[in-house]
C-alpha positions, 0 to 999 in steps of 0.5 A: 671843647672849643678852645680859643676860637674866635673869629675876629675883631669886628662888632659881629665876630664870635669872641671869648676864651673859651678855653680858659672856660673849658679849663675852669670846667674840668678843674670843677670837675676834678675838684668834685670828684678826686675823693673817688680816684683816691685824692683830697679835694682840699690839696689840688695843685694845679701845674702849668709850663710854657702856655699852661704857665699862663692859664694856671696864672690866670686861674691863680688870680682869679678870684672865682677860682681860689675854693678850686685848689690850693697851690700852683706852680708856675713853670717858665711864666710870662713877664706879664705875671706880676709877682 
């Protein structure tokens, strides 16, 4: 919902990644509830290219995040993505 607002640096400015947050939710969501759309909740993949390269690479590596899906597929990763 909101992004990845953030309004600055400073000790008062609002931080965070929400939307990796807003990503991890709607990956639950999926994960909870594929059976009904006819999916296995055992076989998710998720698929990022570009910036979404780097979201699934940081939901890959994310240890929170390995009982959410199965596999991934990094499309045009960044050089920071130590493989």
């Amino acid at each position: 919902v909101l992004g990845f607002f953030a309004t600055g640096n400073g000790t008062n400015d609002i931080k965070g990644n929400y939307g990796i947050l807003d990503q991890r939710l709607a990956i639950a969501w999926i994960k909870a509830n594929i059976n009904a759309f006819g999916g296995d909740p055992d076989e998710i993949t998720l698929f990022g290219q570009s910036a979404g390269a780097q979201s699934t690479a940081l939901h890959y590596m994310t240890s929170e995040m390995q009982s959410f899906f199965k596999r991934a597929i990094i499309q045009s990763a960044p050089m920071t993505v130590p493989f």
